[in-house]
C-alpha positions as CSV (number, residue, x, y, z in Angstrom):
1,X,42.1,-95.0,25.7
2,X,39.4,-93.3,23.5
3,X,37.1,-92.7,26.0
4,X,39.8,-90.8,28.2
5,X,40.3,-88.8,25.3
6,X,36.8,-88.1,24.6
7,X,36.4,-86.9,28.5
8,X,39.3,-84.6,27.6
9,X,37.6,-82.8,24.8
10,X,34.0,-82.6,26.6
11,X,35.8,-81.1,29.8
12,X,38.1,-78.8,27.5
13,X,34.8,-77.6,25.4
14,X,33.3,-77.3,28.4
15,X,35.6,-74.8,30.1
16,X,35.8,-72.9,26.9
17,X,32.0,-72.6,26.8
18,X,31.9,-71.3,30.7
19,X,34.3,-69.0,30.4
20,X,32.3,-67.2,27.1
21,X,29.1,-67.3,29.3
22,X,31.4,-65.4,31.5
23,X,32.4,-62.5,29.2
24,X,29.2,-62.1,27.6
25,X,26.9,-61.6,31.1
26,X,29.9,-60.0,32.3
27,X,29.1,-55.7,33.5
28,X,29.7,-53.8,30.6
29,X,32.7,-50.9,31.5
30,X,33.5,-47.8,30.4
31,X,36.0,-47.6,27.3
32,X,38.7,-46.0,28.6
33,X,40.3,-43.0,26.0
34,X,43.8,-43.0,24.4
35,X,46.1,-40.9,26.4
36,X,46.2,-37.0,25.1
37,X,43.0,-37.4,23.5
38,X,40.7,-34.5,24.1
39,X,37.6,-35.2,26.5
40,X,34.2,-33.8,25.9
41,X,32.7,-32.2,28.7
42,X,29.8,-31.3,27.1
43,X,28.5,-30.3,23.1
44,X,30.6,-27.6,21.8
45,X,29.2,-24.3,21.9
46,X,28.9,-22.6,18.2
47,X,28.4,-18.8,18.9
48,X,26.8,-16.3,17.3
49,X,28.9,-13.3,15.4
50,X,30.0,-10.4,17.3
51,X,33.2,-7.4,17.1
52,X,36.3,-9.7,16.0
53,X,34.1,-12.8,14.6
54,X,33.3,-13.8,11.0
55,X,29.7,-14.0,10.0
56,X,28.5,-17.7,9.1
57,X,27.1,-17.3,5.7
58,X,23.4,-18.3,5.9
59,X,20.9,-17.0,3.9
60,X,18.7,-14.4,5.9
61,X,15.4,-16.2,5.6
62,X,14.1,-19.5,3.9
63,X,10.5,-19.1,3.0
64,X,9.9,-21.7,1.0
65,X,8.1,-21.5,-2.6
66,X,4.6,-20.9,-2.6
67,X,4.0,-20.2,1.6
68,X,1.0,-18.8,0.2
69,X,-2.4,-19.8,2.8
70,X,-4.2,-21.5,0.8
71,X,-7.3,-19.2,2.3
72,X,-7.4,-15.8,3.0
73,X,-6.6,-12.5,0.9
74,X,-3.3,-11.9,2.8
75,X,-0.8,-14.5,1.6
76,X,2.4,-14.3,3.8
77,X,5.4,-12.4,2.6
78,X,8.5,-13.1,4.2
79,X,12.0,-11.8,4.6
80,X,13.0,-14.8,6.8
81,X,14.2,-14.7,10.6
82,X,17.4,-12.3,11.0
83,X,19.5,-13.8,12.5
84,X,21.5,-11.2,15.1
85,X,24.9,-10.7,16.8
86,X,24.5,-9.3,20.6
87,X,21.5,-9.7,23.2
88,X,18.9,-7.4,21.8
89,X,17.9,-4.3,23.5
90,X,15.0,-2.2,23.5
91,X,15.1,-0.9,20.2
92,X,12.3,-1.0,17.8
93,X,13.9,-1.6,14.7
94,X,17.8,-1.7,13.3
95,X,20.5,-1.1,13.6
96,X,21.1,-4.6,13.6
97,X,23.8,-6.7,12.4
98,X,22.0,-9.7,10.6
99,X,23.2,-12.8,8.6
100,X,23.5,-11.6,5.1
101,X,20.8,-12.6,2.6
102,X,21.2,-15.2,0.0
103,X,23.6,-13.8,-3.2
104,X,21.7,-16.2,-5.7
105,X,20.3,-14.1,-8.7
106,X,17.2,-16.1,-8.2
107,X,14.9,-13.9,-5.8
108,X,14.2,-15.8,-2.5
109,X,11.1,-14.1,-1.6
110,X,8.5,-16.3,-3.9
111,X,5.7,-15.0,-6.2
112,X,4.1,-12.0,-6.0
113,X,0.4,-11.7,-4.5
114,X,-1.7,-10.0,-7.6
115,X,-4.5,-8.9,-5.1
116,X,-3.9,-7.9,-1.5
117,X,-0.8,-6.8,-0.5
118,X,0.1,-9.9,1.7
119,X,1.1,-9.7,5.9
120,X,4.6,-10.2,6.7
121,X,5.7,-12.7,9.0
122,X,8.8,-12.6,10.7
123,X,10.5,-10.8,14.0
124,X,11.8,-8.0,14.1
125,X,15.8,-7.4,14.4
126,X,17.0,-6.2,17.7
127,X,19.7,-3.8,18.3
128,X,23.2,-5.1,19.5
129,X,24.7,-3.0,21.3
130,X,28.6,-2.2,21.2
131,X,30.3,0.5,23.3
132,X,31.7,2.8,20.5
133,X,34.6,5.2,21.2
134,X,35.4,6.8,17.8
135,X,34.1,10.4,17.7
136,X,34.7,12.3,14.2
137,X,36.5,15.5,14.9
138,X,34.8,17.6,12.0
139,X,31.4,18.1,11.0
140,X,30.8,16.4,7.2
141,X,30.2,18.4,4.6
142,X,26.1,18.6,4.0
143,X,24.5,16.7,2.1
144,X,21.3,17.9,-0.6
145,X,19.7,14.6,-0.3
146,X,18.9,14.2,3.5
147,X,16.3,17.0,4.0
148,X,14.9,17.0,7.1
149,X,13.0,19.7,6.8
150,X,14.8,23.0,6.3
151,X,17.9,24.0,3.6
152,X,20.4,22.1,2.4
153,X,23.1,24.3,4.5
154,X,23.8,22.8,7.7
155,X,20.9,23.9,9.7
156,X,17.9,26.3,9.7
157,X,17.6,29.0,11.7
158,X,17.1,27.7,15.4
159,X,14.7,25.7,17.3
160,X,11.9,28.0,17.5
161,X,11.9,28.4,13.7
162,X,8.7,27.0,12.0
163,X,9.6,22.9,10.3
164,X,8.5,22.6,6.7
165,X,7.5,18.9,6.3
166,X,9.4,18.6,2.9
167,X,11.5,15.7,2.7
168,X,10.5,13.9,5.7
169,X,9.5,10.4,6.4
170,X,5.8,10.0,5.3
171,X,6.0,14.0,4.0
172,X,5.1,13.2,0.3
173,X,2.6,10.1,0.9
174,X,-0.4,12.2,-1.2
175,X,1.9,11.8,-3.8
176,X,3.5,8.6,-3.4
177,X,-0.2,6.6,-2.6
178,X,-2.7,9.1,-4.6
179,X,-5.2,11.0,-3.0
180,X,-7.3,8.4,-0.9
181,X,-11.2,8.4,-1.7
182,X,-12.5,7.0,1.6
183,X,-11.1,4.2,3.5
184,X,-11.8,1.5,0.5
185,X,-9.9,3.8,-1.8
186,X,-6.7,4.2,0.8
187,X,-6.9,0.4,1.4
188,X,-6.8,0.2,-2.4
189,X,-4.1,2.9,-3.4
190,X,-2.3,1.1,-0.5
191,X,-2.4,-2.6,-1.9
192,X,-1.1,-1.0,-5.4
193,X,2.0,0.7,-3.9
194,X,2.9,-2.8,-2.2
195,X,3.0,-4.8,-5.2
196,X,5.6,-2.3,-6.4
197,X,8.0,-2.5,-3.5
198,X,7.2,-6.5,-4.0
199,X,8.3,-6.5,-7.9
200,X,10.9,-4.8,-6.4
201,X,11.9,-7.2,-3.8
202,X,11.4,-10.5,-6.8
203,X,13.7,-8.7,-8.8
204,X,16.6,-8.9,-5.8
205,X,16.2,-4.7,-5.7
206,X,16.2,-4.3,-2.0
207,X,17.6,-1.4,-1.6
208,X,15.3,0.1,-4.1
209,X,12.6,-1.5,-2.4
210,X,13.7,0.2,1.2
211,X,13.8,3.5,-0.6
212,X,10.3,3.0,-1.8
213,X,8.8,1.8,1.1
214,X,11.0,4.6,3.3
215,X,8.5,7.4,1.5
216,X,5.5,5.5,3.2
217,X,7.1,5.9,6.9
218,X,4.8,7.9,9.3
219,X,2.4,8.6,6.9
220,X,-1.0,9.1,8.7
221,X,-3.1,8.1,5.3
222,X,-1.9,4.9,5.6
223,X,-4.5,2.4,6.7
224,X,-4.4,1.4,10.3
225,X,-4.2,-2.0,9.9
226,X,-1.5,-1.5,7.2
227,X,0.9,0.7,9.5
228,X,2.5,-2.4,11.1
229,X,2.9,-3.9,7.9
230,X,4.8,-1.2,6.7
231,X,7.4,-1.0,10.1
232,X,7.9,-4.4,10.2
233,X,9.2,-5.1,6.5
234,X,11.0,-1.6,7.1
235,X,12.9,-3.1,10.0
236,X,13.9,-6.3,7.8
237,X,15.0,-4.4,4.9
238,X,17.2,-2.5,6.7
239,X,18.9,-4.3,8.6
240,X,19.5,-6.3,5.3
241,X,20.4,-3.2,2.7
242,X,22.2,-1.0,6.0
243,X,23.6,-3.3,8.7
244,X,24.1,-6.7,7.2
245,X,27.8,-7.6,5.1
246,X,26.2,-7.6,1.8
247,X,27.5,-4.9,-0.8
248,X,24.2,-3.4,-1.7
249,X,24.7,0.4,-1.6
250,X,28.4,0.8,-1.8
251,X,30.9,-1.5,-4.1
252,X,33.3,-3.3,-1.5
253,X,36.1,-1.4,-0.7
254,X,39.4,-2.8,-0.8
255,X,41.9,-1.4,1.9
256,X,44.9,0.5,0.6
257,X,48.4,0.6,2.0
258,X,48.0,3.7,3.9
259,X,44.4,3.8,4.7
260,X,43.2,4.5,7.8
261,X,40.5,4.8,10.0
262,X,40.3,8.6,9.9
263,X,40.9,8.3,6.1
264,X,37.9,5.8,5.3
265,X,36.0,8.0,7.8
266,X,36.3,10.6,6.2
267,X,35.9,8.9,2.4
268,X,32.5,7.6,3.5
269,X,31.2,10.1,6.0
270,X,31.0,7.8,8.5
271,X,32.6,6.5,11.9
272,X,34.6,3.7,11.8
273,X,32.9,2.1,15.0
274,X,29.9,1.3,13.2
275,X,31.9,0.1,9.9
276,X,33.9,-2.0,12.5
277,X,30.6,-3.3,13.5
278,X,29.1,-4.4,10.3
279,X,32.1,-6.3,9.3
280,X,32.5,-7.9,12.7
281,X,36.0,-5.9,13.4
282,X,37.2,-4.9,16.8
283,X,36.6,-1.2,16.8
284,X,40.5,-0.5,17.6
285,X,41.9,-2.6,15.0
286,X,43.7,-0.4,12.2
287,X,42.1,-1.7,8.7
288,X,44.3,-4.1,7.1
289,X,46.0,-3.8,3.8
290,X,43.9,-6.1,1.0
291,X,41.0,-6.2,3.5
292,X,37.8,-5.9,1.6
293,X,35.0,-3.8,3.7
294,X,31.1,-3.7,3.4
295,X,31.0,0.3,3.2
296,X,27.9,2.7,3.9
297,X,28.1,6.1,2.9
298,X,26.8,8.6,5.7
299,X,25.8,10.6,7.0
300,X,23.2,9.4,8.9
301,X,20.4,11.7,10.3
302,X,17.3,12.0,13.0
303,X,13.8,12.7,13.1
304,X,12.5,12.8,16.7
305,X,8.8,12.8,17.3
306,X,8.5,13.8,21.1
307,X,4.8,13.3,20.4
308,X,5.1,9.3,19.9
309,X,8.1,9.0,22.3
310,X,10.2,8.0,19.3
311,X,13.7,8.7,17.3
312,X,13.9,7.6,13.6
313,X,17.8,7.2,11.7
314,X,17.5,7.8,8.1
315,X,20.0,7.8,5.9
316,X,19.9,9.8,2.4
317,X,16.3,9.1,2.5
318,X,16.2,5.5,3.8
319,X,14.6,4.1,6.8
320,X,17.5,3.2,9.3
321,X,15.7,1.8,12.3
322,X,14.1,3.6,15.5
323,X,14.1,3.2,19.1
324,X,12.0,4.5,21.9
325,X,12.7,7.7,24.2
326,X,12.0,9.5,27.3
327,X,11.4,13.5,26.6
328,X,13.0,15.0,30.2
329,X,11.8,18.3,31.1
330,X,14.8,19.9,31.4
331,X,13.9,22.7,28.5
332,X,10.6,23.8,27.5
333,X,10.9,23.7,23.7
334,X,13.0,20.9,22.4
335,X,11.1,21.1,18.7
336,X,13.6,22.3,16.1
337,X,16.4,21.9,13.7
338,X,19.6,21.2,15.1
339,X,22.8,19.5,14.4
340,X,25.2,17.5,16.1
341,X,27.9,19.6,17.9
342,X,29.7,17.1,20.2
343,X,30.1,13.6,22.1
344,X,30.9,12.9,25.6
345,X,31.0,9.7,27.0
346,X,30.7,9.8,31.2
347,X,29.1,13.5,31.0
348,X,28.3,15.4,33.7
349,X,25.0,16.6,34.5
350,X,24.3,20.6,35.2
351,X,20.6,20.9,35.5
352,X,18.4,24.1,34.8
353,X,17.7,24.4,38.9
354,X,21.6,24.5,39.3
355,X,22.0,20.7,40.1
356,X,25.4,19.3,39.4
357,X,25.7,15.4,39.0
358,X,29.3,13.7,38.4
359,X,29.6,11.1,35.6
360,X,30.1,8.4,38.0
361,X,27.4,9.3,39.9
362,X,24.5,6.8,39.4
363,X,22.0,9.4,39.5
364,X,23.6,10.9,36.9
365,X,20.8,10.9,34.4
366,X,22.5,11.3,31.2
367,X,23.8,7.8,31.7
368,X,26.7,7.2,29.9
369,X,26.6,9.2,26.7
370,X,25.7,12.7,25.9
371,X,24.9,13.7,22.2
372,X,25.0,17.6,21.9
373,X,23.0,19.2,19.6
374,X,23.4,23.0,18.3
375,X,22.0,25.1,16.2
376,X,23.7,27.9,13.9
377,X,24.9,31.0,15.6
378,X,24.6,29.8,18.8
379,X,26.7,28.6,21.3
380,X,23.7,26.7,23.3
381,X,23.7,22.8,23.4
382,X,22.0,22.3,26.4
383,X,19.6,19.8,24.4
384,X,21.3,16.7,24.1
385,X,20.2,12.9,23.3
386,X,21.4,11.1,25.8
387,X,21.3,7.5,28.6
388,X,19.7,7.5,30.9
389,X,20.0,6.1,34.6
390,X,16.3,4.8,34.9
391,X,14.6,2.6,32.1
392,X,11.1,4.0,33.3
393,X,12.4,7.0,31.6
394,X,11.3,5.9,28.0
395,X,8.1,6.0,26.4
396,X,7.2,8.7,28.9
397,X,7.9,12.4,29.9
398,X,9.1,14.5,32.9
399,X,12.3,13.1,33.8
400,X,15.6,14.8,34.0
401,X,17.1,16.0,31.3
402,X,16.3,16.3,27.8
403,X,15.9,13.1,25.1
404,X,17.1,9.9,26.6
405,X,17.2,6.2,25.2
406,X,18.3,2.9,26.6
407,X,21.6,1.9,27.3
408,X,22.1,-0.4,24.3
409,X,20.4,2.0,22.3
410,X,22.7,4.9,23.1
411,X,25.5,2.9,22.8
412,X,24.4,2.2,18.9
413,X,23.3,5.3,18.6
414,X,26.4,7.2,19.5
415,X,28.7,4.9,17.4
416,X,26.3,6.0,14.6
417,X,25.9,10.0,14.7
418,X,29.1,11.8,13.7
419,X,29.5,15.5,14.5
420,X,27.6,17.6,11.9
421,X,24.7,14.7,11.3
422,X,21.4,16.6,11.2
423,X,18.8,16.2,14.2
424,X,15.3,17.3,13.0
425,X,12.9,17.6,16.5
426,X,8.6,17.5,16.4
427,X,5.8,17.0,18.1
């Protein structure tokens, strides 16, 4: 009798140990999931902000303490990689619409070099582009500090009239650097204004540090090998101090119960597209009641060098960004003082040998925008900034028309310029 029950427990053990052989060499399957639960496809996508999304809040840059080399006389000073809404365009410089900087009181940007003004490091913001729609009405009253070159009334006398250099970008560089004896002296003169507009920038001053360096812009004493120095940290700081959500010209506005977007245009001189645009808005939404805005108070204005194919925005004597043009051959003297007069978007082309062109047409070379520009006493605005309808246009001239720039760019552009902004054009 015990060994029939001792058969029974080896045969039962057995069994149970064939059957766990079983399971564990078994094909591994595929979990099924709970019904309703959500199925990935693939990671999700986290996007970048654009009109109608909030902005993640990163710090602009993260150079670390001491990114000094340890050889060289240049250390690198860095603003950090912007990080940008849109697809970028052709555009030199801002606008831009980067992640704001860091709020800490501590400055971000490391020591200061007590030698050679160090080489910045770090890409330049793109333009994204945004079709903008809202045109002011009425030109802004003018403004004493934007002098581009002629009175403080609206505009000078007319396009032929000859452009005084006061007030311009780079126009009082003797003064700002010193008079430069030789090269070595420049070079030196040069490395002593940089340290100031980097105390500036360790103190957390960047606006003051973007009005500094703005006096330094297109200044032919500048050393050579400084000049792209100079455009790059322009770019950064203005698309921090202008174009990013950080308050650092204007307190934030609070929206009140009847505000609206004519209203807080005209308040700030500026068109609600491109405040719409800066706080990631859509650019028909009426501003909400308790809605706190980053606000920038305009006018903006233009210096166009038809020499270097290039258009500058300033605004009350800061560098706003710059973007490459085409100079059309359309009219013989474009140089002058003019103002804005008005916006078209689809316009239609009349040219000076009696060519008509429809806005849909795509030969049309005005593109999609037409910026008129005026000049007192006169009823003339056949100059115009404007699209074009061939990219080959820009950094070149003999085309159609008059001053053209790249899609995106005339899209920013034209969200940017209200009617009455000042237009200063040189060779």
């Amino acid at each position: 009798m015990n060994s029939m029950k001792t058969l029974l427990v080896v045969a039962v053990l057995a069994a149970v140990a064939y059957g766990v052989y079983l399971q564990i060499n078994r094909n591994p399957q595929t979990a099924s999931l709970p019904e309703g639960a959500p199925e990935w496809v693939e990671p999700p996508n986290v996007q970048m902000p654009g009109p109608g999304m909030e902005s993640p809040q990163l710090p602009l840059g993260a150079p670390s303490p001491g990114t000094w080399a340890e050889t060289g006389p240049a250390p690198a000073y860095s603003l950090g990689p912007a990080t940008l809404a849109g697809n970028g365009s052709t555009a030199m410089g801002p606008p831009a619409y980067p992640v704001p900087p860091p709020t800490s009181s501590a400055s971000p940007y490391g020591s200061v070099a007590q030698e050679a003004p160090p080489a910045y490091q770090g890409p330049l913001p793109n333009s994204s582009a945004s079709p903008y729609g809202s045109v002011a009405q009425e030109p802004p009253p003018a403004y004493p500090g934007e002098n581009l070159g002629g009175p403080s009334a609206s505009v000078p006398s007319g396009p032929n009239a000859a452009i005084p250099n006061a007030g311009l970008p780079g126009a009082g560089l003797p003064e700002a650097l010193g008079a430069a004896g030789g090269a070595a002296g420049g070079s030196n003169k040069f490395a002593a204004f940089m340290q100031g507009v980097y105390a500036k920038l360790d103190k957390g001053d960047l606006d003051g540090a973007l009005m500094t360096l703005s006096s330094l812009y297109g200044d032919p004493d500048i050393p050579v090998e400084q000049t792209q120095q100079v455009h790059d940290l322009l770019d950064q700081l203005a698309g921090s101090v202008i174009y990013s959500r950080e308050h650092l010209l204007e307190p934030p506005y609070t929206v009140q119960p009847g505000d609206t977007i004519e209203s807080i245009e005209s308040r700030y001189q500026i068109l609600w597209a491109l405040l719409a645009r800066i706080n990631g808005l859509p650019e028909q939404q009426p501003p909400q009641p308790g809605q706190e805005l980053k606000v920038v108070r305009g006018p903006f204005s233009v210096l166009v060098d038809l020499g270097k194919h290039e258009l500058t925005l300033m605004l009350k004597g800061r560098y706003a960004g710059r973007f490459p043009i085409g100079v059309g051959r359309d009219r013989e003297t474009l140089d002058g003082s003019y103002e804005v007069r008005h916006k078209v978007v689809n316009p239609q082309y009349y040219g000076p040998d009696r060519i008509d062109i429809g806005a849909d047409d795509p030969n049309n070379p005005y593109g999609e925008y037409w910026i008129g520009l005026g000049v007192q006493g006169s009823q003339d605005s056949a100059i115009g900034i404007h699209g074009t309808n061939d990219a080959e246009n820009l950094h070149r001239t003999g085309g159609r028309g008059t001053i053209c720039l790249g899609d995106r760019d005339i899209d920013d552009l034209f969200g940017i310029l209200s009617i009455g902004s000042r237009v200063l054009i040189r060779r």
